[in-house]
C-alpha positions as a Markdown table, in Angstrom:
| # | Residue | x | y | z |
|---|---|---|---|---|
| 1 | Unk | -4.3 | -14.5 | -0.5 |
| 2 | Unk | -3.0 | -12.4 | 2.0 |
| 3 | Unk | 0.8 | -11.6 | 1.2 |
| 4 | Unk | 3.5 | -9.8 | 3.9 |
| 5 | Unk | 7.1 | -9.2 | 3.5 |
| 6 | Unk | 9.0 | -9.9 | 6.2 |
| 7 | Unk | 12.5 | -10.1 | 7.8 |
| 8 | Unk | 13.8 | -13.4 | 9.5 |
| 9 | Unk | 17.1 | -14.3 | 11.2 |
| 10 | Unk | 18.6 | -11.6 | 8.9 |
| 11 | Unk | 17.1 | -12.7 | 5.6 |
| 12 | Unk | 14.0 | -10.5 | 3.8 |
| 13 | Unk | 11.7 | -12.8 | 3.1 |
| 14 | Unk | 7.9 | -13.0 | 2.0 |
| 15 | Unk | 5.0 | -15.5 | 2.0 |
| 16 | Unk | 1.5 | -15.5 | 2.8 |
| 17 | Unk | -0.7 | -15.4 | 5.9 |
| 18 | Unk | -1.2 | -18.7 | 7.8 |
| 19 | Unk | -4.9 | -18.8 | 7.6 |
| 20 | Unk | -6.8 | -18.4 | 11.2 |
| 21 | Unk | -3.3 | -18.0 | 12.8 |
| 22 | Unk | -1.3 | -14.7 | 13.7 |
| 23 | Unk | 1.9 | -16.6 | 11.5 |
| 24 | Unk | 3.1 | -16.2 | 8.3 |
| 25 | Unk | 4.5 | -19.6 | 5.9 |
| 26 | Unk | 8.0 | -19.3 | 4.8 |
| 27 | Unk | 7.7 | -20.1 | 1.4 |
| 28 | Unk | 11.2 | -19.9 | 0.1 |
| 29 | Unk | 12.4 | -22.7 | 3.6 |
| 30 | Unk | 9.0 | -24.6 | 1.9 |
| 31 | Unk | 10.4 | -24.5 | -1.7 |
| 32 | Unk | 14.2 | -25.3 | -0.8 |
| 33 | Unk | 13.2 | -28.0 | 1.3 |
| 34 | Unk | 10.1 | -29.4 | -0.4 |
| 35 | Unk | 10.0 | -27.7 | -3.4 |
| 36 | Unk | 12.7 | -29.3 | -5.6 |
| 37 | Unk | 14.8 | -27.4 | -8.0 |
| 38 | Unk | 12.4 | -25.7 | -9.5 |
| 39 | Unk | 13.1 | -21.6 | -10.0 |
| 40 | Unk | 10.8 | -19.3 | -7.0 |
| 41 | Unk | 11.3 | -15.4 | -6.6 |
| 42 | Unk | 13.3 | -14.7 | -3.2 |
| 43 | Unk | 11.3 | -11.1 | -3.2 |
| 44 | Unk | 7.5 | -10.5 | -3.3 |
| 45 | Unk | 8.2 | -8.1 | -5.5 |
| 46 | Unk | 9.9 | -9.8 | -8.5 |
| 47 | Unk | 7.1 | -12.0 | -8.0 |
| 48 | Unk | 4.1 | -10.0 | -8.4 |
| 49 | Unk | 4.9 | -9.9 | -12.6 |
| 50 | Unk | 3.8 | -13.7 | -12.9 |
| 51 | Unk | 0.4 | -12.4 | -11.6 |
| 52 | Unk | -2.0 | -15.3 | -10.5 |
| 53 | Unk | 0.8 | -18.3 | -11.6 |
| 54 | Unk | 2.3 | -16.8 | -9.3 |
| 55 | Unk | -0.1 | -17.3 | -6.7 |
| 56 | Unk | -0.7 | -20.4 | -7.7 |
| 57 | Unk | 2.7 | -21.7 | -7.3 |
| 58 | Unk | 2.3 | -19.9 | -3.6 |
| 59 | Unk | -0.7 | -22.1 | -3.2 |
| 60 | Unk | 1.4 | -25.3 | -4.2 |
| 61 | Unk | 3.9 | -24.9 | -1.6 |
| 62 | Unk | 2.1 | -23.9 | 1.1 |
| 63 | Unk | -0.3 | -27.4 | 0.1 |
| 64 | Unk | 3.2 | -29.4 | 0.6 |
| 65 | Unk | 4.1 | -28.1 | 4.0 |
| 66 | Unk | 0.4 | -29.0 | 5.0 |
| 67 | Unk | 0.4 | -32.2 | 3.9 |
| 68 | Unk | 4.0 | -32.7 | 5.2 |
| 69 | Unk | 4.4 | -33.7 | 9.0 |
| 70 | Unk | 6.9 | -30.7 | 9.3 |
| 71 | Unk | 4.3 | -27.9 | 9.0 |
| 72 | Unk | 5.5 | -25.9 | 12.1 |
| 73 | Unk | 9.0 | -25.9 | 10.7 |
| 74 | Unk | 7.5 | -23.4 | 8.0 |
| 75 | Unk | 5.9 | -21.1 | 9.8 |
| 76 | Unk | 6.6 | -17.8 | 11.7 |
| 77 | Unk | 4.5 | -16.1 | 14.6 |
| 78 | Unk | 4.5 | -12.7 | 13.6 |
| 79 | Unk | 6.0 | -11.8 | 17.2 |
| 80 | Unk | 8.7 | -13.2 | 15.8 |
| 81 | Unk | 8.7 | -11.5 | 12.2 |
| 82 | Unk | 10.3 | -8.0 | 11.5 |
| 83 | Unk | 7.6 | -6.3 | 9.3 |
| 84 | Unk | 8.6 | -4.5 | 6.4 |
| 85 | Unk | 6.5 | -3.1 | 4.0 |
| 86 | Unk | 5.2 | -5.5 | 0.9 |
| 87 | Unk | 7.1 | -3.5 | -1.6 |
| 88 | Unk | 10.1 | -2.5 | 0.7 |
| 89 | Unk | 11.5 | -0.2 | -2.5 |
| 90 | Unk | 9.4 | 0.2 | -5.6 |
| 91 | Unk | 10.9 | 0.3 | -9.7 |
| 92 | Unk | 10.2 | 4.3 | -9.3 |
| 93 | Unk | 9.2 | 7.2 | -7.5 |
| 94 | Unk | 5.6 | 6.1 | -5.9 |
| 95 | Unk | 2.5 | 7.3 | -8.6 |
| 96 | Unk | -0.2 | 9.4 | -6.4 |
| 97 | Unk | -3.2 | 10.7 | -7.5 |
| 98 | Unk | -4.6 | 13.8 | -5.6 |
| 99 | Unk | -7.7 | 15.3 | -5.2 |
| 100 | Unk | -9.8 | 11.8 | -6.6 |
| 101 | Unk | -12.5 | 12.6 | -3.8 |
| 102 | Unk | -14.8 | 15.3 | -4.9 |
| 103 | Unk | -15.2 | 16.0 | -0.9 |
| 104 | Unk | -11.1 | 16.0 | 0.0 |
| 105 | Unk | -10.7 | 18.4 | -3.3 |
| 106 | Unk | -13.7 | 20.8 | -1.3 |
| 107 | Unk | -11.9 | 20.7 | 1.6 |
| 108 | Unk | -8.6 | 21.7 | 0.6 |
| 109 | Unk | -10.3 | 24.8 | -1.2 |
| 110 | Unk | -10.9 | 24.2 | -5.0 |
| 111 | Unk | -13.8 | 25.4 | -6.3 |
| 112 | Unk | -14.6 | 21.9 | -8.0 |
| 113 | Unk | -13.5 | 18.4 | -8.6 |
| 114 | Unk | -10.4 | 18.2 | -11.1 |
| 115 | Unk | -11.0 | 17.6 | -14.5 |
| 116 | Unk | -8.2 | 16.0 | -15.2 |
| 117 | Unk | -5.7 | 13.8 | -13.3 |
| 118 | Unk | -3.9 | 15.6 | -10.5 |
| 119 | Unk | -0.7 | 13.6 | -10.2 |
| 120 | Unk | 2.8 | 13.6 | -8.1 |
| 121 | Unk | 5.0 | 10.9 | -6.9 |
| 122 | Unk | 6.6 | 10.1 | -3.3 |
| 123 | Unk | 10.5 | 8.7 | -3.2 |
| 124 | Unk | 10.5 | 4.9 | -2.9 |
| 125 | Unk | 12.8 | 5.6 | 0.2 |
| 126 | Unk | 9.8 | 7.1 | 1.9 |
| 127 | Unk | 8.0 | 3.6 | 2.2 |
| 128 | Unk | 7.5 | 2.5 | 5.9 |
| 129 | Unk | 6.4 | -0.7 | 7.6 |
| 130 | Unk | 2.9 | -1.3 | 9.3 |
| 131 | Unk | 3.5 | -0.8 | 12.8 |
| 132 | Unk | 6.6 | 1.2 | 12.5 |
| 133 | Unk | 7.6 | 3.9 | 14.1 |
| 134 | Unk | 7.4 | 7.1 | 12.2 |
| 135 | Unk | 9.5 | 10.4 | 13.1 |
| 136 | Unk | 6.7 | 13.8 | 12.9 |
| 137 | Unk | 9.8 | 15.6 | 11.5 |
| 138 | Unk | 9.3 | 18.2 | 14.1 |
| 139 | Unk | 12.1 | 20.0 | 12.4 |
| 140 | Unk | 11.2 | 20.4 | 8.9 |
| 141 | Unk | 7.0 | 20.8 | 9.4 |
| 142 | Unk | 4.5 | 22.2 | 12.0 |
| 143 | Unk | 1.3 | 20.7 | 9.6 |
| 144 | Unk | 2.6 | 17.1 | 9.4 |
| 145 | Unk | -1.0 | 15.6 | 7.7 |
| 146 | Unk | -2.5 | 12.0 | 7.1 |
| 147 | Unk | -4.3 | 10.9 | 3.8 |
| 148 | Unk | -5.4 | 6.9 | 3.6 |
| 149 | Unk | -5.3 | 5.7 | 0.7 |
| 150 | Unk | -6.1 | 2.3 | -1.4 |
| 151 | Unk | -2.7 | 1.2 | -3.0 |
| 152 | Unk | -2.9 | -0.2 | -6.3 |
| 153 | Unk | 0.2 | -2.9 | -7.5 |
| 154 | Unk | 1.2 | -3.7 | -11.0 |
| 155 | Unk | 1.8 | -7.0 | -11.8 |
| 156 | Unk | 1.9 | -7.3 | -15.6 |
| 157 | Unk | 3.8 | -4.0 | -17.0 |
| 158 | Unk | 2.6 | -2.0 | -19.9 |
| 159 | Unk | 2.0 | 0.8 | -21.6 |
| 160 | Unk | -0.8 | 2.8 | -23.2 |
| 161 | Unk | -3.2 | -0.1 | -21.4 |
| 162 | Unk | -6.7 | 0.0 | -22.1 |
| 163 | Unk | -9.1 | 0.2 | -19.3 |
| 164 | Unk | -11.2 | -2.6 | -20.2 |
| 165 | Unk | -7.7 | -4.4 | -19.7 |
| 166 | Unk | -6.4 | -2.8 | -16.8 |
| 167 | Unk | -7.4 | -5.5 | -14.2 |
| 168 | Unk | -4.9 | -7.9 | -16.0 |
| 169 | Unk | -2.2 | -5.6 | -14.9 |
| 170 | Unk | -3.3 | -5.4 | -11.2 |
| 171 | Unk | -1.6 | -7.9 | -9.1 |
| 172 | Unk | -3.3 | -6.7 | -6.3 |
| 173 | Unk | -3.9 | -4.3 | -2.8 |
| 174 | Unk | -2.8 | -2.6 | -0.2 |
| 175 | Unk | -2.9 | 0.4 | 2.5 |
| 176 | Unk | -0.8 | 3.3 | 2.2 |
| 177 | Unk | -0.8 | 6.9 | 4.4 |
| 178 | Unk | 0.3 | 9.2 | 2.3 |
| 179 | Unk | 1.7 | 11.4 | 5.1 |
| 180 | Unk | 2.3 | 15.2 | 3.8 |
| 181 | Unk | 3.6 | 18.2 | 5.0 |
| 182 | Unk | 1.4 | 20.5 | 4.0 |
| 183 | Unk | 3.2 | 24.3 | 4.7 |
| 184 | Unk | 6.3 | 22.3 | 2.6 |
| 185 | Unk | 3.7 | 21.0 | -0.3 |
| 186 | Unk | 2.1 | 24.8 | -0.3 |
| 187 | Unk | 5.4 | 26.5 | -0.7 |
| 188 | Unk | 6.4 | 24.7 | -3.6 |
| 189 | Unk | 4.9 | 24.5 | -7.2 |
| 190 | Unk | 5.2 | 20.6 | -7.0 |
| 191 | Unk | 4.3 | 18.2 | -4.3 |
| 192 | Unk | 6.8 | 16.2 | -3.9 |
| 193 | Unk | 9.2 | 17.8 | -1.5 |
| 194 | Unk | 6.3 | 17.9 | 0.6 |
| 195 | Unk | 5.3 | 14.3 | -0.4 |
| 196 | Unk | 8.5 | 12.2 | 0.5 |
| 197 | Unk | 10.0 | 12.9 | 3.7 |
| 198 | Unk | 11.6 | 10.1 | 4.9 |
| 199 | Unk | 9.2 | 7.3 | 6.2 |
| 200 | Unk | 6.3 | 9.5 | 5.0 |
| 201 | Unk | 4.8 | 6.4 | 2.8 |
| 202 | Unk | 4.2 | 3.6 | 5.4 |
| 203 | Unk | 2.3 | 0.8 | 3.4 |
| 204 | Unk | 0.9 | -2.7 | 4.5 |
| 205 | Unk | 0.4 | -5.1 | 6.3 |
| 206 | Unk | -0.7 | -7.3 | 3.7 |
| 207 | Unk | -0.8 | -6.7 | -0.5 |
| 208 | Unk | -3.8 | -9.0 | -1.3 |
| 209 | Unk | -4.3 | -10.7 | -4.4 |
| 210 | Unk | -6.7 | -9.3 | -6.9 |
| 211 | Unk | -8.6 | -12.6 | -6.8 |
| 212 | Unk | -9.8 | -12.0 | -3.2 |
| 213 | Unk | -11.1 | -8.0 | -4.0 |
| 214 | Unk | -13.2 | -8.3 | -7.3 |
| 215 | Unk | -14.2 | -5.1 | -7.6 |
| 216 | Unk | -12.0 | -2.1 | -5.8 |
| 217 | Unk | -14.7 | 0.7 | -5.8 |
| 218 | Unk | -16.8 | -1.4 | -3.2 |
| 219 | Unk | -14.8 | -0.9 | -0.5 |
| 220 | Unk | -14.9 | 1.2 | 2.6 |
| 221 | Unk | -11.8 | 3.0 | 4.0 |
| 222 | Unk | -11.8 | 4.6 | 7.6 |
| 223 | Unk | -8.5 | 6.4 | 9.4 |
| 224 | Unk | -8.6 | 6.8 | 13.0 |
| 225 | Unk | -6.4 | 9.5 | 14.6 |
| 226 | Unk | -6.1 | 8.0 | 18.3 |
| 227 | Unk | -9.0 | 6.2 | 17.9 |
| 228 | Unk | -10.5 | 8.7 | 16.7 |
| 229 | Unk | -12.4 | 8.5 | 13.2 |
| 230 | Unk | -11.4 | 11.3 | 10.6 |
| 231 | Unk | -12.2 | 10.0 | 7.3 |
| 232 | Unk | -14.9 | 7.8 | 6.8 |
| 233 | Unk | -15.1 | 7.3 | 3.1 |
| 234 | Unk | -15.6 | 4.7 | 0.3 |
| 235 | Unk | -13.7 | 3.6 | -2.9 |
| 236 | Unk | -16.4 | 4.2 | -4.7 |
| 237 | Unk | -16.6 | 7.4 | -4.2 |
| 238 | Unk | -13.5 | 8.0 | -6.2 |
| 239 | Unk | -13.5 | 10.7 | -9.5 |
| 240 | Unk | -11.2 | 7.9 | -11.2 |
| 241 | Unk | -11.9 | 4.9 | -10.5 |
| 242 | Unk | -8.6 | 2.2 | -10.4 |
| 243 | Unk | -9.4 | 1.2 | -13.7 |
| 244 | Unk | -9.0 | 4.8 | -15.2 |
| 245 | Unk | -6.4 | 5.4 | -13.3 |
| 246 | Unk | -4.5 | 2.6 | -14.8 |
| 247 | Unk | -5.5 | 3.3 | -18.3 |
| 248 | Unk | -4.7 | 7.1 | -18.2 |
| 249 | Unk | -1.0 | 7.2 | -16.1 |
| 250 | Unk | -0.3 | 4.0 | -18.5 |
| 251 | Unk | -0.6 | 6.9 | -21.8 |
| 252 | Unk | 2.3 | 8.4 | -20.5 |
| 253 | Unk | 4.6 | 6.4 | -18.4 |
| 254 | Unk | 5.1 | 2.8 | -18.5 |
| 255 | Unk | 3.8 | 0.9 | -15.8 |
| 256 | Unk | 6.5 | -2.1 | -14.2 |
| 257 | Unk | 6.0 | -4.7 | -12.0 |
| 258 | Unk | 6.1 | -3.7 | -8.5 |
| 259 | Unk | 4.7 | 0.0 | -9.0 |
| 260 | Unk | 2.4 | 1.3 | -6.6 |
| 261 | Unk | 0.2 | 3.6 | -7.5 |
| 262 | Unk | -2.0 | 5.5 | -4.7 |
| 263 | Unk | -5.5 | 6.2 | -5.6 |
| 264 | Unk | -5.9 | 9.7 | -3.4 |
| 265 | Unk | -7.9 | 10.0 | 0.1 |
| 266 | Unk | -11.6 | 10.8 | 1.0 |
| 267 | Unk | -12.4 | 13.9 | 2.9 |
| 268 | Unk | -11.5 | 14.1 | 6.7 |
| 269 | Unk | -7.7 | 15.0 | 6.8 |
| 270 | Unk | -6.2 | 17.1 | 9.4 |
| 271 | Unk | -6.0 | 20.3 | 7.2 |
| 272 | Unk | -9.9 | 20.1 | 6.6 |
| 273 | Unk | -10.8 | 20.4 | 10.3 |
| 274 | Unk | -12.0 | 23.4 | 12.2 |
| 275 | Unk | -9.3 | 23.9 | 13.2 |
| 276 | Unk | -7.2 | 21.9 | 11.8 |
| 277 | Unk | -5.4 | 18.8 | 13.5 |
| 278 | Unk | -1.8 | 18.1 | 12.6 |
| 279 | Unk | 0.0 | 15.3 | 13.8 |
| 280 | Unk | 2.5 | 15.5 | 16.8 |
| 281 | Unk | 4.8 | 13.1 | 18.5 |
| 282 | Unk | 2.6 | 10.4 | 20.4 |
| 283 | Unk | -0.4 | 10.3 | 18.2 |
| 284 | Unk | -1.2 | 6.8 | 16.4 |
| 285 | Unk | -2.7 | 6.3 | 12.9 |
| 286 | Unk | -4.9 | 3.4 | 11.8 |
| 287 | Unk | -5.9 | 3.3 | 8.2 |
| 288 | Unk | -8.4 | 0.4 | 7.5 |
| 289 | Unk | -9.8 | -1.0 | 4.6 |
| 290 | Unk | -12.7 | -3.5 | 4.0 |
| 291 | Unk | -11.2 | -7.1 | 2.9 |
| 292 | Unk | -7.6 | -5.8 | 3.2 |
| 293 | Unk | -6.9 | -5.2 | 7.4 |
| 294 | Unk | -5.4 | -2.2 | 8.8 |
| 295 | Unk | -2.4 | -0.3 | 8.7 |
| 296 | Unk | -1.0 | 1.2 | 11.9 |
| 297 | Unk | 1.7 | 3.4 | 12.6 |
| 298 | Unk | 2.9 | 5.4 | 16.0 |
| 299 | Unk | 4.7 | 9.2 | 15.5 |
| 300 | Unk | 7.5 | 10.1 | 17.5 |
């Protein structure tokens, strides 16, 4: 299932894609109208921790207003949607891992691939829509750089989770752009200055459910700069893979519903190039991966 957050006539809102249509259902009209009394989340996000009952209630309401004869009352064309992203603010600071591509960690000059996880965090108030328009911040950076990444959310919480049980606690995927400033993220012994410039975290369109991706390393991941292709890289390619990733950042800091955690970027960012290619106002960004869509975002 394909999930978007949305806003509406002035309400944020969620539900999922209308299959073979460019609309999204309403699922909180479908449950107030159709529904009866019983108790729905009015945000994705404090739905995500009732993991596939979740979907399955989802799937329930979405069934009535099919089998209604007021379907079309339900749904939304997405030209008339407001996209946000599907986690519009997470619990905490966004978990990133860096350097998980043995080819982006050559690159940007070590020597070899990390041994252990390299992690920082990005500001929740750095998340950004698909198809918003994102400021280059001209002022603050001359090296404003792209990273697509494979987002990772947590449905069921925990700590010190095992990685043969880590899939439990995946609710499911996403796209992020883990935009950087990368003269900022040099000058400083911690990233995340550099990291969490406003809108610097754009994420979507669509989280998709778990169910729908069984396995996370199989999946390719391509960013286009202006249609041009700069990475062309695959999940499972990654140093650690999403169920590591779980396990180990779960030893020290409990995982919540909601949390995203980014699982770094293949090779083929702007500050790897001969020369390199920074962004600038005008340029457009597509990050794409396999069974999830693309996530696309102009820079002004």
């Amino acid at each position: 299932m394909k999930l978007l957050s949305f806003r509406y006539g002035g309400e944020q809102l969620f539900g999922p894609k209308v299959k073979r249509e460019e609309a999204v259902w309403d699922v909180i009209a479908i449950q107030e109208e159709l529904g009866g009394a019983a108790p729905f989340p009015r945000r994705l996000i404090d739905g995500v921790g009732g993991g596939m009952e979740f979907v399955e209630q989802i799937r329930k309401l979405v069934s009535m207003a099919e089998s209604s004869d007021r379907a079309g009352e339900f749904k939304h064309s997405f030209d008339e949607i407001e996209w946000t992203a599907p986690i519009p603010r997470t619990p905490k600071n966004v978990i990133c891992i860096g350097k998980n591509y043995a080819d982006h960690a050559t690159e940007m000059g070590a020597e070899r691939p990390p041994e252990k996880l390299v992690v920082f965090t990005k500001s929740p108030l750095a998340i950004a829509a698909d198809e918003e328009e994102l400021p280059v911040h001209a002022g603050v950076t001359e090296n404003y750089d792209y990273e697509g990444e494979l987002a990772v959310i947590i449905g069921k919480g925990g700590r010190h989770i095992k990685k043969a049980l880590a899939f439990d606690h995946i609710f499911g995927y996403s796209i992020a752009n883990d935009l950087t400033a990368r003269e900022v993220q040099a000058a400083h012994q911690q990233f995340f200055l550099g990291k969490s410039l406003d809108k610097s975290c754009p994420m979507g369109p669509y989280i998709v459910t778990k169910d729908e991706i069984p396995d996370p390393q199989k999946l390719s991941l391509v960013t286009k700069v202006n249609d041009e292709v700069r990475q062309n890289g695959h999940t499972g390619n990654m140093i650690f893979p999403v169920d590591e990733l779980i396990a180990q950042v779960s030893t020290y800091v409990t995982l919540e519903p909601g949390d995203v955690i980014l699982t770094g970027t293949p090779a083929g960012v702007g500050k790897g190039m001969k020369p390199p290619k920074f962004l600038k106002a005008g340029d457009t960004v597509k990050v794409s991966i396999e069974g999830i869509g693309t996530l696309s975002n102009t820079f002004a």
